[in-house]
FIVO-522034 format. One line per 2 residues: their letters; for each residue y, x, z of N, C-alpha, C, CB. Coordinates in nm, 3 decimals. Glycine has a CB too. Layout:
% residues N
A	Y,X,Z,Y,X,Z,Y,X,Z,Y,X,Z ~ ...
//
This chain:
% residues 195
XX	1.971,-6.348,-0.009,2.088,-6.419,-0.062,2.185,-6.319,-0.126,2.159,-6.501,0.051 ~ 2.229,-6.367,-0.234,2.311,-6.257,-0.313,2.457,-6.275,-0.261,2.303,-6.276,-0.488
XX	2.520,-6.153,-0.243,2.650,-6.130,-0.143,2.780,-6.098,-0.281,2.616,-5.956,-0.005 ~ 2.788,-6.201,-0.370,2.816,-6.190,-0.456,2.996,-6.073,-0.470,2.793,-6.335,-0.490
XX	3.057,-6.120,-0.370,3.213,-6.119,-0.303,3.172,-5.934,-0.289,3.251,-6.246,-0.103 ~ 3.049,-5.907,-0.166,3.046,-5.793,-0.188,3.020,-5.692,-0.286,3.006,-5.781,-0.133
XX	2.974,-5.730,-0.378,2.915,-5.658,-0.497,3.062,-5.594,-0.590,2.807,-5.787,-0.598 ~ 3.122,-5.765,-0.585,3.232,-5.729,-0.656,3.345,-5.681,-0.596,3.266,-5.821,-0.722
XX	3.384,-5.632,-0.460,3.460,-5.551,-0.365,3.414,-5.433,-0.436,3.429,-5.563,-0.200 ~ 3.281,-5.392,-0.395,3.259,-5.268,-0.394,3.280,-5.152,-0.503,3.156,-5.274,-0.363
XX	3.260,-5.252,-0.652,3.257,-5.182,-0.795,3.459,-5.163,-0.809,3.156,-5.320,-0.952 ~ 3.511,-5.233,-0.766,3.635,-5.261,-0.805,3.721,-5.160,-0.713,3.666,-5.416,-0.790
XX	3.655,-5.146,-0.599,3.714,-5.091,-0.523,3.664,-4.900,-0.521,3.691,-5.184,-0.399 ~ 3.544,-4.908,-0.623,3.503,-4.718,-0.721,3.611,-4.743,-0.790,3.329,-4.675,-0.855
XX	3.568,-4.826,-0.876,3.656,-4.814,-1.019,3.828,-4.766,-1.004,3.654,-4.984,-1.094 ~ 3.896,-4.844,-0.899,3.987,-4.824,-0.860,4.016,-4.648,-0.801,3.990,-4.932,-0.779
XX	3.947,-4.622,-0.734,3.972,-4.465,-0.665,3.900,-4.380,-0.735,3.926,-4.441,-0.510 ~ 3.805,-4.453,-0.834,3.701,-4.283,-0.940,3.725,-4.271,-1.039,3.539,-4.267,-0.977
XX	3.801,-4.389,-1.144,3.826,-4.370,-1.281,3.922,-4.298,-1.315,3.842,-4.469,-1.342 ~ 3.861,-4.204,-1.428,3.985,-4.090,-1.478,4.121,-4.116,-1.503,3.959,-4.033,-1.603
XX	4.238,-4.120,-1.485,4.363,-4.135,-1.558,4.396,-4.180,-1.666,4.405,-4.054,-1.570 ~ 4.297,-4.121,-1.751,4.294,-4.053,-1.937,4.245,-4.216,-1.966,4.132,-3.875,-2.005
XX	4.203,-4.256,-1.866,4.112,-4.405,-1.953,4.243,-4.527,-1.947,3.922,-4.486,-1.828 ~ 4.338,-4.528,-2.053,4.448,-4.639,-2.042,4.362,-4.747,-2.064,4.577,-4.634,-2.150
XX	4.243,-4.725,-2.130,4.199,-4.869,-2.203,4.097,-4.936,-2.079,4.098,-4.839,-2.380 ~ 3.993,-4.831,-2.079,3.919,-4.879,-2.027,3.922,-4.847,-1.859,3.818,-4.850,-2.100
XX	4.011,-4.897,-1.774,4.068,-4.889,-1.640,4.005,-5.009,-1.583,4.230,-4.888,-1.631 ~ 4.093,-5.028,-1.457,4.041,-5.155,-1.414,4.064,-5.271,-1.417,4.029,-5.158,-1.336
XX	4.247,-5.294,-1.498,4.261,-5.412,-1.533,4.202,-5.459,-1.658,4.378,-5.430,-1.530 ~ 4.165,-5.342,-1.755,4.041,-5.419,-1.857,3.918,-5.470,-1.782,3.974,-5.308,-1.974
XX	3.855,-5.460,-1.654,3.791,-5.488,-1.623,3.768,-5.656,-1.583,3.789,-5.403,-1.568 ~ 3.900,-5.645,-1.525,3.945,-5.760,-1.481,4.003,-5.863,-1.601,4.046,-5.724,-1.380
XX	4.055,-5.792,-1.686,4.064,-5.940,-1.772,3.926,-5.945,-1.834,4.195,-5.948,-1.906 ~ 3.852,-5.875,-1.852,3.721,-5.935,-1.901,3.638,-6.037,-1.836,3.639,-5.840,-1.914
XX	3.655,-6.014,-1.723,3.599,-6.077,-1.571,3.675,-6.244,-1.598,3.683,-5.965,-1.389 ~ 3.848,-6.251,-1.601,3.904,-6.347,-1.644,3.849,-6.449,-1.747,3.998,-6.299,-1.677
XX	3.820,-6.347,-1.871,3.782,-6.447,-2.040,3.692,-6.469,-1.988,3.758,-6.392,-2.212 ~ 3.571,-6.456,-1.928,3.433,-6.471,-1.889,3.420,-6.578,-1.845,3.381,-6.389,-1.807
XX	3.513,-6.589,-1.704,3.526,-6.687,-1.666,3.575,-6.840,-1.767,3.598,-6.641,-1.575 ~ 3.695,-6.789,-1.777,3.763,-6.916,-1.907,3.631,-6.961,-1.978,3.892,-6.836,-2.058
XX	3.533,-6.838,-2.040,3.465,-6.923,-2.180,3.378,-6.983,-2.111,3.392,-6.841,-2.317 ~ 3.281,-6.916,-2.027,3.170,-6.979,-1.940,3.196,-7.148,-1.881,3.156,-6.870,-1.803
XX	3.311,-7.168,-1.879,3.355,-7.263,-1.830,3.367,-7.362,-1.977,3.484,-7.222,-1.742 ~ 3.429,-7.327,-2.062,3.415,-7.435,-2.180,3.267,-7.401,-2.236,3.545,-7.417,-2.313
XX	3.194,-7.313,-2.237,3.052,-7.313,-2.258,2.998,-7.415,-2.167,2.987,-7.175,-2.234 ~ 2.980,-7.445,-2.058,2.923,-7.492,-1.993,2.814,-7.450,-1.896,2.908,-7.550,-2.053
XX	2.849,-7.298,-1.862,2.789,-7.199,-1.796,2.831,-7.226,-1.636,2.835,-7.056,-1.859 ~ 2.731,-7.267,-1.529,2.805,-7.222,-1.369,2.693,-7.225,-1.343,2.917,-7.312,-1.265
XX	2.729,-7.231,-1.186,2.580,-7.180,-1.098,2.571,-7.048,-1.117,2.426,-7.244,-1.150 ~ 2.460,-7.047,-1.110,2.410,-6.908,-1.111,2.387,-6.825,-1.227,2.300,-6.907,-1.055
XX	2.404,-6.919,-1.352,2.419,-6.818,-1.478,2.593,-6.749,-1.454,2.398,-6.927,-1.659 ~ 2.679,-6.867,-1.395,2.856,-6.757,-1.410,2.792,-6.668,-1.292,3.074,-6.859,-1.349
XX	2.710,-6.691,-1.174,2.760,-6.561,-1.085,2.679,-6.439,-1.155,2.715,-6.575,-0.898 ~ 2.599,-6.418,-1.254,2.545,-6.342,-1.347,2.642,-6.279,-1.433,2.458,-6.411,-1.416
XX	2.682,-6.408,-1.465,2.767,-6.347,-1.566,2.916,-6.284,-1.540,2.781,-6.447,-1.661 ~ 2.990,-6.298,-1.406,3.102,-6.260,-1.339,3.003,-6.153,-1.314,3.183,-6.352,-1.222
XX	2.899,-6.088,-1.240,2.864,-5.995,-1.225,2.852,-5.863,-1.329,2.783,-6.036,-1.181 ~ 2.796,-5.927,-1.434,2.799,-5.826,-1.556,2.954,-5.777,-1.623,2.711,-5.903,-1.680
XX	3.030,-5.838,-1.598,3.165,-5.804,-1.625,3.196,-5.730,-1.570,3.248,-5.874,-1.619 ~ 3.172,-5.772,-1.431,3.270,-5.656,-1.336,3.167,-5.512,-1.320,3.313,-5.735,-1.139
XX	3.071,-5.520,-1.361,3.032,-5.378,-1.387,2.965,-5.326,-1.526,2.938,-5.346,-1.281 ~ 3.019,-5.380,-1.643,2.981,-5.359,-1.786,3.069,-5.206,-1.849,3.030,-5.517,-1.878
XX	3.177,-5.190,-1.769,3.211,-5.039,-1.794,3.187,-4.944,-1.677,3.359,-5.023,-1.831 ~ 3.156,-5.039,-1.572,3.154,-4.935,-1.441,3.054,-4.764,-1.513,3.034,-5.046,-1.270
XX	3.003,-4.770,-1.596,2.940,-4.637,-1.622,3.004,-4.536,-1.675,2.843,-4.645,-1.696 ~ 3.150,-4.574,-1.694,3.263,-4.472,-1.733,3.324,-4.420,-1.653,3.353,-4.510,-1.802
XX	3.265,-4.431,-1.492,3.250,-4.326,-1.378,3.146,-4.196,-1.404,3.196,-4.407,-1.247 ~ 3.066,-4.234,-1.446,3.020,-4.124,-1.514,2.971,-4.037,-1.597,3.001,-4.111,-1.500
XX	3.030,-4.079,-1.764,3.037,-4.036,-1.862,3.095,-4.167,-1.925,2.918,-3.973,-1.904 ~ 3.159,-4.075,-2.078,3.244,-4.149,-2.178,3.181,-4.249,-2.257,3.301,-4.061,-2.268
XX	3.048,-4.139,-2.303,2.972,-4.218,-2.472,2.824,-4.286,-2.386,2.901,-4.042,-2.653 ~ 2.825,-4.356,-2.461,2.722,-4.492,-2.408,2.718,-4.524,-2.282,2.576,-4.477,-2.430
XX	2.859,-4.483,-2.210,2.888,-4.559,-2.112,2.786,-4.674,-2.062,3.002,-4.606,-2.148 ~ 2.731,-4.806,-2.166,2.677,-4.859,-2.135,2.584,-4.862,-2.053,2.672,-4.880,-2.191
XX	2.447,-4.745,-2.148,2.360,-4.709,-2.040,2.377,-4.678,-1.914,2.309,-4.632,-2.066 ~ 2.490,-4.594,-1.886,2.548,-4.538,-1.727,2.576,-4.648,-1.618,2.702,-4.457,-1.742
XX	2.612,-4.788,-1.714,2.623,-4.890,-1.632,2.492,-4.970,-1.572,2.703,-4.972,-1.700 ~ 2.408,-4.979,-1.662,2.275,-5.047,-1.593,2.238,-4.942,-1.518,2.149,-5.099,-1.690
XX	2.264,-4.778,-1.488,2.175,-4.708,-1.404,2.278,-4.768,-1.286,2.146,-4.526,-1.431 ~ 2.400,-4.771,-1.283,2.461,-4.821,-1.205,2.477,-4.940,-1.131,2.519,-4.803,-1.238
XX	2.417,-5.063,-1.197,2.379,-5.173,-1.154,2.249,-5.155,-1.076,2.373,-5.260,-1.260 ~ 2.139,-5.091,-1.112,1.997,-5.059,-1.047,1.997,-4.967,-0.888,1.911,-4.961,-1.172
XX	2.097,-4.882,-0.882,2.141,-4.854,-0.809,2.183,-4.937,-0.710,2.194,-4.801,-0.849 ~ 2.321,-4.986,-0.711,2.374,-5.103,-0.628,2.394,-5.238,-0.628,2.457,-5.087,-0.609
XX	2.323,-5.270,-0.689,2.326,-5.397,-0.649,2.193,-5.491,-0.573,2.364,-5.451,-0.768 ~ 2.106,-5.417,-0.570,2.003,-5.475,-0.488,2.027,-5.478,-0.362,1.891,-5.420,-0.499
XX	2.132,-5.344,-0.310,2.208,-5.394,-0.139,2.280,-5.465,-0.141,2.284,-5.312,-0.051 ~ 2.320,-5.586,-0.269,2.390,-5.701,-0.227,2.304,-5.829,-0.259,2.529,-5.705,-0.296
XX	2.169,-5.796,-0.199,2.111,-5.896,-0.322,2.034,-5.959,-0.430,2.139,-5.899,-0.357 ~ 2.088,-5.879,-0.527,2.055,-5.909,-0.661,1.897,-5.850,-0.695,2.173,-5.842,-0.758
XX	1.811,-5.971,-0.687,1.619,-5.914,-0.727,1.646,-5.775,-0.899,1.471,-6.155,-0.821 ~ 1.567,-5.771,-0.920,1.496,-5.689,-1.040,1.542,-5.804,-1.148,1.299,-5.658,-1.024
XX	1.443,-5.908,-1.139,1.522,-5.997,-1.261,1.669,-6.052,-1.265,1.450,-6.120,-1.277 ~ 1.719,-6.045,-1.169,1.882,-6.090,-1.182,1.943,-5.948,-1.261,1.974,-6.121,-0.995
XX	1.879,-5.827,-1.195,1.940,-5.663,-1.285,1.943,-5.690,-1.410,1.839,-5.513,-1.282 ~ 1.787,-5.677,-1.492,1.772,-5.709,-1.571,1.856,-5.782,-1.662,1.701,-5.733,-1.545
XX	1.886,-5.976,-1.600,1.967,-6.039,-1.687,2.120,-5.981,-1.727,1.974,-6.164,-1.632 ~ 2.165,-5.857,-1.584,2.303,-5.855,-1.613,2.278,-5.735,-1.682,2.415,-5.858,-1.497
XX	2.210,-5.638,-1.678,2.167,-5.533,-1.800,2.198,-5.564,-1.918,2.031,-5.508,-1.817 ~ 2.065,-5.675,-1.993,2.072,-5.674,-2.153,2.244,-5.730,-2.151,1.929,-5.804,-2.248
XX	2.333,-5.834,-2.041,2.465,-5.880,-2.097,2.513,-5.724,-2.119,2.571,-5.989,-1.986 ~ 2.485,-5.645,-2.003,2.607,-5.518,-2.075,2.578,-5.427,-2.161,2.665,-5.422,-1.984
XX	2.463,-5.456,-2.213,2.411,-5.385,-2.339,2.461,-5.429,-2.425,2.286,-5.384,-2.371 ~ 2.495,-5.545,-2.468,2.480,-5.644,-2.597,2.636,-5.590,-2.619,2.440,-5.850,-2.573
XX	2.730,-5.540,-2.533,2.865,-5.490,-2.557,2.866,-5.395,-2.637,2.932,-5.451,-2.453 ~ 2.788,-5.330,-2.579,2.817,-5.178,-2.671,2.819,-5.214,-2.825,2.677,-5.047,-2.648
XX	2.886,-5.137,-2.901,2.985,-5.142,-3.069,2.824,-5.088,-3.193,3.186,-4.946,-3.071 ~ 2.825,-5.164,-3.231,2.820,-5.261,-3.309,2.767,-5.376,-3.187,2.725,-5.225,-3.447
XX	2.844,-5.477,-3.108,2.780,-5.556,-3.045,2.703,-5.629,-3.124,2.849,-5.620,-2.975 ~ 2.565,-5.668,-2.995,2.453,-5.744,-3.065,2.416,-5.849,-2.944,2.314,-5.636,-3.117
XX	2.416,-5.971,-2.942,2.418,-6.084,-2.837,2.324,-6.200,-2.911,2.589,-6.142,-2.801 ~ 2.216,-6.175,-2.770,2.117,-6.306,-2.853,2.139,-6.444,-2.737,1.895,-6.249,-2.867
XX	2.152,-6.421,-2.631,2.174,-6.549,-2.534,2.295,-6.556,-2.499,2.098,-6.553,-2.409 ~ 2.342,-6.708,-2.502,2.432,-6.760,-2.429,2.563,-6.689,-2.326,2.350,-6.826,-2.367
XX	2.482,-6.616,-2.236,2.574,-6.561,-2.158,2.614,-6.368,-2.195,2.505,-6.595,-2.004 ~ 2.518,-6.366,-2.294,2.523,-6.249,-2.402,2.667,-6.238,-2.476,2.404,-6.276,-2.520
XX	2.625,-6.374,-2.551,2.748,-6.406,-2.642,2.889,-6.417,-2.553,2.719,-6.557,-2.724 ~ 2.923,-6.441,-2.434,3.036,-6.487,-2.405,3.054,-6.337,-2.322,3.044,-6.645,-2.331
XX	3.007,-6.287,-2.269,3.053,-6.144,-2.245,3.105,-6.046,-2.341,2.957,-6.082,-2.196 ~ 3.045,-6.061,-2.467,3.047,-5.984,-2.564,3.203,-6.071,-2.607,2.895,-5.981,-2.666
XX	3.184,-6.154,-2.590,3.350,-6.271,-2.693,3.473,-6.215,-2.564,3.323,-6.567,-2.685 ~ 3.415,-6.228,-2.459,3.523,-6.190,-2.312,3.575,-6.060,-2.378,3.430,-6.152,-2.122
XX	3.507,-5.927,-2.393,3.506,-5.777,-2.391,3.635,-5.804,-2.511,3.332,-5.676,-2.438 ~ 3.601,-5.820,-2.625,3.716,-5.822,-2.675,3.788,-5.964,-2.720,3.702,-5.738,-2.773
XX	3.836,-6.008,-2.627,3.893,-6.129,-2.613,4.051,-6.113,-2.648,3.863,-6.181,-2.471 ~ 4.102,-5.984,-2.648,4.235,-5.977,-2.679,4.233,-5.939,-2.823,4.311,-5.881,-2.590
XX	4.152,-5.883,-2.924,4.160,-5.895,-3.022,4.222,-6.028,-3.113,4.062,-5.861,-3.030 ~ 4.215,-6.135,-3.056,4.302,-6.247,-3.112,4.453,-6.306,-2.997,4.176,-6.387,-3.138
XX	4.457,-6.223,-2.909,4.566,-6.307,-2.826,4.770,-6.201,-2.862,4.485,-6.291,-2.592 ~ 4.803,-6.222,-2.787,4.911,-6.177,-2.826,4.988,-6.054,-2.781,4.969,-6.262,-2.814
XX	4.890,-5.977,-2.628,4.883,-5.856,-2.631,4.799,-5.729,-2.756,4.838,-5.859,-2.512 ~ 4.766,-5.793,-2.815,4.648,-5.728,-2.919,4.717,-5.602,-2.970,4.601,-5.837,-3.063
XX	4.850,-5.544,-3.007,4.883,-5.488,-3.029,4.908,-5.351,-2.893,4.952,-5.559,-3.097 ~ 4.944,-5.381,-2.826,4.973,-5.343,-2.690,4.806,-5.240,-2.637,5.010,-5.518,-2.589
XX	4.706,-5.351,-2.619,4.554,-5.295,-2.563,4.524,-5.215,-2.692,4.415,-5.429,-2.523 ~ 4.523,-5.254,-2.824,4.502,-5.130,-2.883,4.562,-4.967,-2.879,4.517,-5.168,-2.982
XX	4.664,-5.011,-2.870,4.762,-4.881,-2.877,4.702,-4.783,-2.767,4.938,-4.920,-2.838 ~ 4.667,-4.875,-2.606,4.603,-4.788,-2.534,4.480,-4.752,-2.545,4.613,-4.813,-2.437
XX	4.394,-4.798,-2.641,4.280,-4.730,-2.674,4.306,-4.610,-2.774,4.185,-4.828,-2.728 ~ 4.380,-4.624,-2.837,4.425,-4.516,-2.960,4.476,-4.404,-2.836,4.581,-4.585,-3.101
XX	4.558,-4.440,-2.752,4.604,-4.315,-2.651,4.460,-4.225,-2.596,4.695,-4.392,-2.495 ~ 4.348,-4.345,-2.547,4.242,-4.292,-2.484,4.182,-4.214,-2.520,4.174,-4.348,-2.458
XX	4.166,-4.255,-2.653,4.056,-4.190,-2.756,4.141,-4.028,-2.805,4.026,-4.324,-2.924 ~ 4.219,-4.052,-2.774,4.310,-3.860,-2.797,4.313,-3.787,-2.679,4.502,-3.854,-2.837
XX	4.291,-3.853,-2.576,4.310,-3.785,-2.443,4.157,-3.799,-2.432,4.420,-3.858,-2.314 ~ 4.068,-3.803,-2.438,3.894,-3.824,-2.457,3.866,-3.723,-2.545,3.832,-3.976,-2.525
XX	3.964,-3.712,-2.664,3.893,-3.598,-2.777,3.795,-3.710,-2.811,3.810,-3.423,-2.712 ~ 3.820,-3.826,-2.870,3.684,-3.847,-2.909,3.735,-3.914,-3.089,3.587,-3.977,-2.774
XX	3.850,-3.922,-3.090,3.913,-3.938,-3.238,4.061,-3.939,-3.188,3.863,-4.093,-3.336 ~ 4.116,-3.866,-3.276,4.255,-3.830,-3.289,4.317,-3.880,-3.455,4.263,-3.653,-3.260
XX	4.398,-3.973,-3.442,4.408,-4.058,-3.585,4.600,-4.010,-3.589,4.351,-4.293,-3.567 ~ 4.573,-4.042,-3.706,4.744,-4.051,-3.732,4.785,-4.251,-3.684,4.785,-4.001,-3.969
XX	4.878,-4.278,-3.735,4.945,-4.415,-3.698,4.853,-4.453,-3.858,5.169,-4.430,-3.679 ~ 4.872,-4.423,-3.898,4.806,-4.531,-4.027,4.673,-4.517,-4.035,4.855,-4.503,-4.184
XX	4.603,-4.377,-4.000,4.433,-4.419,-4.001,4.437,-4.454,-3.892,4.307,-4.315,-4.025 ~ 4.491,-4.481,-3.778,4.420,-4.605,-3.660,4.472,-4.717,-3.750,4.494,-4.616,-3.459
XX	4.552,-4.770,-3.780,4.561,-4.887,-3.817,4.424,-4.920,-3.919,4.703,-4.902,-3.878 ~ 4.416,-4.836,-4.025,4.280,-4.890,-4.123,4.176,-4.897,-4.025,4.224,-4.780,-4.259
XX	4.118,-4.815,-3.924,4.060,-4.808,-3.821,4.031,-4.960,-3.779,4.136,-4.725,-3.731 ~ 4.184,-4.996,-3.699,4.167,-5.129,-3.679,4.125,-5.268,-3.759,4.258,-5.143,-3.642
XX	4.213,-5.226,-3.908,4.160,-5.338,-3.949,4.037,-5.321,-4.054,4.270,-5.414,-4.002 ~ 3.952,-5.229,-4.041,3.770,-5.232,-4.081,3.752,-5.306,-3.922,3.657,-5.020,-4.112
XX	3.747,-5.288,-3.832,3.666,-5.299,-3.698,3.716,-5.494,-3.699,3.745,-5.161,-3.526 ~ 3.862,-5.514,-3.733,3.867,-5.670,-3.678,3.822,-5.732,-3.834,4.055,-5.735,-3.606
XX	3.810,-5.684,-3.937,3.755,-5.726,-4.093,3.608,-5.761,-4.035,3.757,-5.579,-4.238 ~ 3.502,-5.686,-3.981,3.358,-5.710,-3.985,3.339,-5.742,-3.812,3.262,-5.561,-4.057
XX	3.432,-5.763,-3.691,3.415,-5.823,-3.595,3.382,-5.998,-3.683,3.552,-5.789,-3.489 ~ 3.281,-6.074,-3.546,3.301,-6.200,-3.534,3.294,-6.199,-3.398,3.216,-6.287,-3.605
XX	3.341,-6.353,-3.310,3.314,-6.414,-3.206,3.169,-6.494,-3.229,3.434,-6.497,-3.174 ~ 3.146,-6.519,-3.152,2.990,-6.554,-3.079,3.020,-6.720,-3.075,2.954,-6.467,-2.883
XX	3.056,-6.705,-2.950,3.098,-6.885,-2.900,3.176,-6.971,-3.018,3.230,-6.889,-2.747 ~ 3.188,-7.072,-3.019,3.258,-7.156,-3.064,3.389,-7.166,-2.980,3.183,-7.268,-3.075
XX	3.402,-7.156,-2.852,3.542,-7.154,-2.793,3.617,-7.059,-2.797,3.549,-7.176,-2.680 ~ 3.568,-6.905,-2.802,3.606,-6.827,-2.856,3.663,-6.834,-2.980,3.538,-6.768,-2.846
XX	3.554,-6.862,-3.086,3.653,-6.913,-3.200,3.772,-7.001,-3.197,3.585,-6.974,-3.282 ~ 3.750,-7.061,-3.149,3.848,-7.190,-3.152,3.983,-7.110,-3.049,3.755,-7.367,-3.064
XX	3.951,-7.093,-2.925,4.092,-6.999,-2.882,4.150,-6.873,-2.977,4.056,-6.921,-2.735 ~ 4.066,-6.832,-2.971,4.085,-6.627,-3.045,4.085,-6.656,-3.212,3.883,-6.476,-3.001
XX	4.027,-6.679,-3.283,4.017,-6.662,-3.404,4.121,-6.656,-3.520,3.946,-6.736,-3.421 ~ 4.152,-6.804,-3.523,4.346,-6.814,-3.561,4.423,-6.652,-3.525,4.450,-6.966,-3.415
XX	4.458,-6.640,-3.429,4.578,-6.559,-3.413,4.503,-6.387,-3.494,4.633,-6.556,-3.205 ~ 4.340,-6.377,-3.462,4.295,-6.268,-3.484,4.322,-6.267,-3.640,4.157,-6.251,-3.431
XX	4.333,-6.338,-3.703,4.300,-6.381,-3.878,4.522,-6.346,-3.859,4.194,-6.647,-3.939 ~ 4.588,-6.326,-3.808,4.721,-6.292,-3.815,4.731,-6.175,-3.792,4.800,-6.353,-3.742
XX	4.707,-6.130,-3.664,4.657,-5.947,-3.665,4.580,-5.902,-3.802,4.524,-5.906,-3.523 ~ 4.506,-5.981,-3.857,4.428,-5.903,-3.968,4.542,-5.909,-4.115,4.252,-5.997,-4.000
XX	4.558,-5.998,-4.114,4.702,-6.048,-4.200,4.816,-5.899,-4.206,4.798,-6.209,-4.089 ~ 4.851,-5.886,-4.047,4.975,-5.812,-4.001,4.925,-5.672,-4.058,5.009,-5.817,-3.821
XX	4.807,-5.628,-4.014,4.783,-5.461,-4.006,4.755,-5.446,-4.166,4.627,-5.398,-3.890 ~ 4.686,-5.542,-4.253,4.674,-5.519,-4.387,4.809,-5.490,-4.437,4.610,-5.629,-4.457
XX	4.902,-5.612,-4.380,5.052,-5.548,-4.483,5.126,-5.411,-4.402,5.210,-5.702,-4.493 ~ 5.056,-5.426,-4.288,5.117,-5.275,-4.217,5.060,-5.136,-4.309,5.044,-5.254,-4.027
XX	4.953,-5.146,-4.356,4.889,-5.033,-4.416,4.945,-4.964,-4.554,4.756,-5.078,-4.437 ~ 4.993,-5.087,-4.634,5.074,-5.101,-4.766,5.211,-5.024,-4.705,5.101,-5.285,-4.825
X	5.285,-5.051,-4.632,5.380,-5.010,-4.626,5.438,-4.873,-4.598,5.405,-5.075,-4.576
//
């Protein structure tokens, strides 16, 4: 029987005492609002049972691999799922399903199923809401304290708006929540760039 409660104690409760400082973005309350949208869309998808406890699972450990390294994090997370989660549980094919979800995250995301798509729409779910300005800024901090791009204020902004220009959402509820306001961020940072 899968000990679902424990699984998700245990990642939250690394993440909490092992993640670097330097990570404003990717900490543990990004974890948790991803865990949140997941929930929300799965729910107007029409996802429960045992595809949401899959899919609440893959959330709450889709960055856990940024315990131990930065770049393709991803991969670090399925070694990390293979690792622990079979002491709560979870067979080979349940790994598996929450694997390809935290694969399909990684940038250029690529999502072919259902609960693919709404992890991938969760991950950046604030790209259309009204912190959007705010979670970027702390990725722009991360990514200088990472050394992994150091931008001025106006090439992150073009930055941003190539990345939300050739983003789409997956779901239809996604669209329908996120999309509108994202098409205003894209609006905002274009006349931000002019100026």
């Amino acid at each position: 029987m899968i000990d679902f409660e424990g699984a998700s104690n245990f990642i939250l409760e690394k993440l909490k005492s092992e993640l670097r400082p330097e990570l404003q973005y990717h900490d543990i309350g990004h974890t948790l609002d991803v865990l949140e949208s997941a929930v929300r869309l799965a729910g107007l998808e029409n996802e429960n049972g045992y595809n949401l406890l899959l899919l609440k699972t893959a959330a709450l450990y889709h960055d856990s691999g940024m315990l131990i390294r930065y770049t393709d994090h991803e991969e670090a997370s399925t070694l990390l799922t293979r690792q622990y989660l079979p002491e709560f549980g979870f067979s080979d094919q349940d790994i598996d399903v929450i694997n390809k979800m935290i694969l399909s995250t990684k940038l250029p995301q690529s999502a072919s199923t259902n609960l693919e798509k709404i992890l991938c729409d969760a991950d950046l779910d604030y790209l259309g809401r009204d912190d959007f300005y705010m979670i970027a800024h702390r990725l722009q901090f991360e990514w200088k304290q990472m050394n992994v791009h150091t931008t001025t204020l106006s090439e992150w902004y073009r930055l941003q708006l190539d990345f939300l220009t050739h983003h789409s959402y997956y779901t239809h509820s996604a669209i329908t929540l996120r999309q509108e306001k994202k098409n205003v961020h894209l609006a905002e940072i274009s006349e931000l760039i002019q100026v």
